[in-house]
C-alpha positions in Angstrom: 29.0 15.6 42.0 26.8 15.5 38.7 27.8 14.3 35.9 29.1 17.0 33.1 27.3 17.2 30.4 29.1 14.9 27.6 29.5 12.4 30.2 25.4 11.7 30.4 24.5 8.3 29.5 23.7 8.3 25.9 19.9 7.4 25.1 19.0 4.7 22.8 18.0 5.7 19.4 16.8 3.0 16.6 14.8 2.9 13.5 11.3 2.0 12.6 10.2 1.7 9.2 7.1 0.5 7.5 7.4 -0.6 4.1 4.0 -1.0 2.1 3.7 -3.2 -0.6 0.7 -3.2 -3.6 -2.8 -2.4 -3.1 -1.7 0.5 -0.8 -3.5 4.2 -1.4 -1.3 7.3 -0.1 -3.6 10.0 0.3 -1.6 13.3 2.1 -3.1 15.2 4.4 -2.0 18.0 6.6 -1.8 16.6 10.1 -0.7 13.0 8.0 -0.3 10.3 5.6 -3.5 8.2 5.2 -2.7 4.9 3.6 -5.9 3.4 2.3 -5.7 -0.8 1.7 -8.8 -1.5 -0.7 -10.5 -4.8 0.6 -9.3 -7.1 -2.4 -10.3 -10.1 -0.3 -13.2 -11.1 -2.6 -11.6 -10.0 -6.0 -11.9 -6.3 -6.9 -14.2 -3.7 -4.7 -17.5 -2.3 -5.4 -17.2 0.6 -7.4 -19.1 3.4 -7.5 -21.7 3.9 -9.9 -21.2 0.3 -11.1 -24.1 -1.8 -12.3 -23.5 -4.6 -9.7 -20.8 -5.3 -6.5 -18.0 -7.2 -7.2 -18.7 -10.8 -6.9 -15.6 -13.8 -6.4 -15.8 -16.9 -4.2 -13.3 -15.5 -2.3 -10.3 -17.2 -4.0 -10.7 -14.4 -6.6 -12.0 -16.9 -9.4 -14.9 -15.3 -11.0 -14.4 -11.9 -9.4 -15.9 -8.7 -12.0 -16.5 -5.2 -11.0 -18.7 -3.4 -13.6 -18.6 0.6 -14.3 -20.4 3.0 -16.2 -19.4 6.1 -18.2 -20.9 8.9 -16.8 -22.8 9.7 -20.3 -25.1 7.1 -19.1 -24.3 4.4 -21.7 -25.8 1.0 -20.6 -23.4 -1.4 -21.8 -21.0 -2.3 -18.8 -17.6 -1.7 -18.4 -15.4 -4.5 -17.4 -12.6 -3.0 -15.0 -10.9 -5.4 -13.0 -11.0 -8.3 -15.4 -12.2 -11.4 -16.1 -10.6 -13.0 -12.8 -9.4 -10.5 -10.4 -7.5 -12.5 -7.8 -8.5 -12.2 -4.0 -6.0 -9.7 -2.4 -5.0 -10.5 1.3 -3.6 -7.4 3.7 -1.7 -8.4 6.4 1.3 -7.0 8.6 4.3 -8.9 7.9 7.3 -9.5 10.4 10.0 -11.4 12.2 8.6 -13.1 14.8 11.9 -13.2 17.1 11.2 -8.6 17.4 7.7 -9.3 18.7 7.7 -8.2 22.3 6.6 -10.8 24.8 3.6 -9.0 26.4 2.2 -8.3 23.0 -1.7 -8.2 22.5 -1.7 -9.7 19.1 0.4 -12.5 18.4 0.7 -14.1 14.7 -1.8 -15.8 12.8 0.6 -17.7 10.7 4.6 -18.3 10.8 6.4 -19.7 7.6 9.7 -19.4 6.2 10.5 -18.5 2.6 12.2 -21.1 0.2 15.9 -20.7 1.5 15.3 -18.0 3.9 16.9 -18.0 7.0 14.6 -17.0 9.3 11.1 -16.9 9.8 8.2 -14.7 8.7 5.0 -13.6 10.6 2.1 -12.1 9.3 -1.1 -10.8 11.1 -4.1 -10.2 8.4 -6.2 -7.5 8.6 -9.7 -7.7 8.4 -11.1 -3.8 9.1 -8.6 -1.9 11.0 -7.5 1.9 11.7 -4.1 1.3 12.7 -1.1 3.8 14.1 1.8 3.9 15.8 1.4 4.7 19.7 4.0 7.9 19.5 4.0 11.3 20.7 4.4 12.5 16.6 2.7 15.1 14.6 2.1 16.3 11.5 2.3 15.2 8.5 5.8 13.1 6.9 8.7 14.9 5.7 8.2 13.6 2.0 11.4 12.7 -0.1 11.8 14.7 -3.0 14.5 15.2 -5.7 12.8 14.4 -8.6 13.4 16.3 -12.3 12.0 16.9 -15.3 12.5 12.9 -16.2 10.5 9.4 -16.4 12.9 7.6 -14.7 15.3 8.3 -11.9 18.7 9.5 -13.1 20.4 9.0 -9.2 19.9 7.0 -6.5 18.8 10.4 -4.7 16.0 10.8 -7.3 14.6 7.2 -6.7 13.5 7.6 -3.5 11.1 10.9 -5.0 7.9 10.2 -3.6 6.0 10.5 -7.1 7.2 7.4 -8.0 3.9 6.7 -6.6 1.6 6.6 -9.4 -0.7 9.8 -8.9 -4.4 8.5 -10.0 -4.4 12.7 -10.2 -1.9 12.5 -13.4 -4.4 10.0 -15.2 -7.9 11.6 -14.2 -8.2 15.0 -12.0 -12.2 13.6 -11.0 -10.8 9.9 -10.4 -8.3 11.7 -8.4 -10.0 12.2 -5.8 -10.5 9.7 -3.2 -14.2 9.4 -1.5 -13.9 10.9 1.5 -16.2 7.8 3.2 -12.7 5.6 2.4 -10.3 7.9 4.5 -13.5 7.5 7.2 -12.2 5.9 10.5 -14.2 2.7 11.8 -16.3 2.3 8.9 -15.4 -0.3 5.9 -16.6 2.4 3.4 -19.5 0.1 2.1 -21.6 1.9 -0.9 -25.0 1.1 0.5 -23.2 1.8 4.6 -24.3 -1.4 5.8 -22.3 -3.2 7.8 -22.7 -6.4 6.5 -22.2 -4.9 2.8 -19.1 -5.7 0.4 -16.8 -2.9 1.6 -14.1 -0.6 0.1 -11.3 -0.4 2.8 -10.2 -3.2 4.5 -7.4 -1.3 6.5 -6.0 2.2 7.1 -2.6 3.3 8.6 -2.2 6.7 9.5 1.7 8.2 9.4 2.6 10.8 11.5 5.9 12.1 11.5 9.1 10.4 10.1 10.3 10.4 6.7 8.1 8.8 3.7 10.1 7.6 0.2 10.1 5.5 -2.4 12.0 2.2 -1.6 12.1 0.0 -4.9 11.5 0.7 -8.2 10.5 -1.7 -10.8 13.5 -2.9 -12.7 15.0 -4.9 -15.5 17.8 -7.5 -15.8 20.1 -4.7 -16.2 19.0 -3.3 -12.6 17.3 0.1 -14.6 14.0 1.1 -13.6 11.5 0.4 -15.9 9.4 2.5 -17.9 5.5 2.5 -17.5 3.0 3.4 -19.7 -0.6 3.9 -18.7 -2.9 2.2 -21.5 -6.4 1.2 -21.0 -8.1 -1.4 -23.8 -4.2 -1.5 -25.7 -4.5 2.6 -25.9 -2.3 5.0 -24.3 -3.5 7.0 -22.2 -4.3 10.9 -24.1 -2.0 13.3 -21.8 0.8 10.2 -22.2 1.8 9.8 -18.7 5.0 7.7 -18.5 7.1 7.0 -15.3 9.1 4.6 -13.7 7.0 3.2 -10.8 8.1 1.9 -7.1 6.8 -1.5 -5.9 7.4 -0.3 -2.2 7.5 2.5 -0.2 8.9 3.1 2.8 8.4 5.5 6.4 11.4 5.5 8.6 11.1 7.2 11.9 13.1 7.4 15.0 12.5 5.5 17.9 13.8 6.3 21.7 12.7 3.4 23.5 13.2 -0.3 23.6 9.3 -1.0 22.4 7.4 0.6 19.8 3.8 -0.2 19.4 1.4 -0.1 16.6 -2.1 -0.3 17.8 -5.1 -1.9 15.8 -8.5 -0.4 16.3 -10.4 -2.4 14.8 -14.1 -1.3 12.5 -16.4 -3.0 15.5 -14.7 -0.8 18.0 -12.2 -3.0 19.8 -9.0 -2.3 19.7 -5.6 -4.5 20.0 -1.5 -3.7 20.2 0.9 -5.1 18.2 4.5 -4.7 20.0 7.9 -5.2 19.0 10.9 -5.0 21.5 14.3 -3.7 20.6 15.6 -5.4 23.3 19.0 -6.8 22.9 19.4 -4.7 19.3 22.1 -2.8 18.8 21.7 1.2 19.0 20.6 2.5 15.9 19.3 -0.7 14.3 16.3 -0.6 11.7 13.3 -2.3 12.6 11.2 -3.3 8.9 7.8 -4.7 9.6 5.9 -4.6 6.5 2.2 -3.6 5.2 1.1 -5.9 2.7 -1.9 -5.8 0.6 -1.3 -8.5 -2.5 -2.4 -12.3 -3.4 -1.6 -14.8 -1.0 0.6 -16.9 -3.1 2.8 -13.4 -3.7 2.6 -12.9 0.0 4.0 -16.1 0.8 6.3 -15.8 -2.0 5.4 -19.5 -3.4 8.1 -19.8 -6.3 6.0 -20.8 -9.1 4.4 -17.5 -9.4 7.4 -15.6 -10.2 9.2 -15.7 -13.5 12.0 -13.4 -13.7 13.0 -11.8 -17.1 9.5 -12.3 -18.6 6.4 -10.2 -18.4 3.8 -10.8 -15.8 0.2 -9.4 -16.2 -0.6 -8.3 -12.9 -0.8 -4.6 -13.1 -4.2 -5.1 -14.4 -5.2 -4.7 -10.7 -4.4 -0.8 -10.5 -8.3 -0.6 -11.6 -8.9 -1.7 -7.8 -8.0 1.6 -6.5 -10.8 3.3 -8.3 -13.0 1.9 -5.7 -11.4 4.4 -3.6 -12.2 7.3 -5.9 -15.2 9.7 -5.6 -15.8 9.9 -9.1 -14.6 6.4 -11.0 -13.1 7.4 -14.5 -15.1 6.2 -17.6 -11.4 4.6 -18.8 -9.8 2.3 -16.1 -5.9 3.2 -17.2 -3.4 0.9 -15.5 0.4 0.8 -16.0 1.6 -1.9 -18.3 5.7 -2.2 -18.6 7.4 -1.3 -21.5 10.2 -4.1 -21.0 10.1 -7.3 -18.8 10.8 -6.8 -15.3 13.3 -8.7 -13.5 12.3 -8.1 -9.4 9.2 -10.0 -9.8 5.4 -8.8 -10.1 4.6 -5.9 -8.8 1.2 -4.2 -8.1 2.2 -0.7 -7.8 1.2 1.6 -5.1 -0.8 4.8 -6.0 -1.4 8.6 -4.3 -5.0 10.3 -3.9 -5.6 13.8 -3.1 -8.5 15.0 -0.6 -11.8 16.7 -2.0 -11.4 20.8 -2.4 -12.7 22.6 0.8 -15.8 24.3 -0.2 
């Protein structure tokens, strides 16, 4: 006799999210979501039409990237900084999900100060990376949003343009190079291999639902309100908005593994598994894309004071690396009140070039 219908065994269903955290670049696209990660790992990135590369010892001491209005003007621009720190992307996870038969195992294993468990990361040194799915098409984006500059519901905080839109500051700047949404290459200015590159890592979403995760806040929980100033001036149009220091893509999962695989910039290409096996049905996976300095990464407690203002959102002017046409002002969101979540260096959204 077969079985009637409501008496099928039910199949598994459980959660997979990504949450990326600072130097990440959402650029939408129709068939996907392109996150760019600029290569921070020797300070800030070339930048276009800059009078010299970035330069750092690799620690971020030293590190200057130089631009130049586009009227020509000779005297450089400094946009990242007297000492941009080295930025280090990695994939960040619980060790205990990794799947047995996994390609890539962990380059490091700590544990926070008074964490429970343990934390992995694998750093990423030129990848294309995606999850081995049959999705398509581009993520349903979370929306909700008003007329306001902060978030008035918890619905409204997990608007996607809580993403700072390097559009809103500079249409030109806006735009991201289409060489940094290029697969396999490290978007080097001069294209050599060997040359200081641009992207150090790109994850393509298909699929699933992409939102806002966590907002900046203040010791009263509230979202904090950004201003965009370059040089102590505000920015002329006087875009202000709360802005989220992670963003998250959830998307179902059918099966007891789910796989994100690594193709690497030289051509090889690795898989990083994770095993739902023992979970309970509908549990969340949260691995996590990271793209920040390594002493945030690891969460080391001296770096982070709560209740007083941290200076690290001077790093914004890394993602005009990504742009095709670098804006003569290097605007980056400085807080109007101290945070109380810690430093954040807030992600930002891109827009391709106009079809000709």
């Amino acid at each position: 006799m077969q079985p009637r219908p409501h008496e099928l065994p039910m199949k598994p269903t459980y959660r997979f999210r990504l949450v990326f955290e600072c130097l990440c670049a959402f650029l939408r696209r129709d068939e996907d979501v392109l996150v760019v990660l600029p290569d921070g790992r020797y300070g800030c990135p070339p930048i276009p039409g800059s009078s010299q590369p970035a330069v750092g010892d690799g620690n971020g001491e030293d590190a200057h990237c130089h631009h130049h209005a586009d009227n020509g003007d000779a005297a450089a621009h400094e946009a990242c900084g007297p000492s941009m720190p080295a930025h280090v992307a990695a994939i960040q996870f619980n060790p205990c999900e990794l799947a047995p038969d996994s390609d890539l195992q962990p380059d490091l294993v700590f544990r926070r100060p008074g964490a429970r468990s343990e934390q992995a990361l694998v750093f990423l040194t030129g990848q294309d990376i995606a999850l081995d799915a049959p999705l398509t098409g581009s993520p349903a984006i979370a929306g909700g949003r008003g007329a306001v500059a902060v978030p008035q519901s918890a619905a409204e905080a997990e608007d996607l343009s809580w993403v700072a839109d390097v559009s809103r500051i500079d249409a030109a700047a806006g735009i991201m190079d289409p060489s940094c949404a290029q697969p396999g290459t490290n978007a080097s200015l001069d294209r050599a291999p060997s040359s200081p590159g641009r992207v150090v890592a790109r994850v393509s979403l298909k699929g699933g639902t992409l939102r806002s995760l966590v907002l900046g806040q203040n010791e009263q929980q509230e979202p904090v309100l950004f201003d965009f100033q370059e040089s102590g001036a505000l920015i002329p149009n006087g875009f202000q908005q709360a802005i989220t220091s992670a963003v998250a893509w959830d998307v179902a999962v059918g099966e007891e593994t789910v796989t994100l695989v690594l193709s690497s910039f030289d051509g090889t290409t690795r898989r990083l598994q994770f095993s739902f096996a023992g979970l309970p049905m509908g549990y969340t996976m949260q691995v996590m894309v990271k793209n920040m300095p390594l002493d945030s990464l690891l969460e080391v407690p001296y770096c982070i004071y709560p209740g007083e203002t941290i200076a690290v959102d001077h790093h914004f002017a890394m993602y005009y690396a990504l742009s095709q046409t670098p804006p003569p002002n290097f605007w980056v969101p400085l807080e109007t009140t101290a945070r109380a979540n810690g430093p954040i260096c807030p992600s930002a959204s891109f827009v391709e070039q106009a079809a000709t």
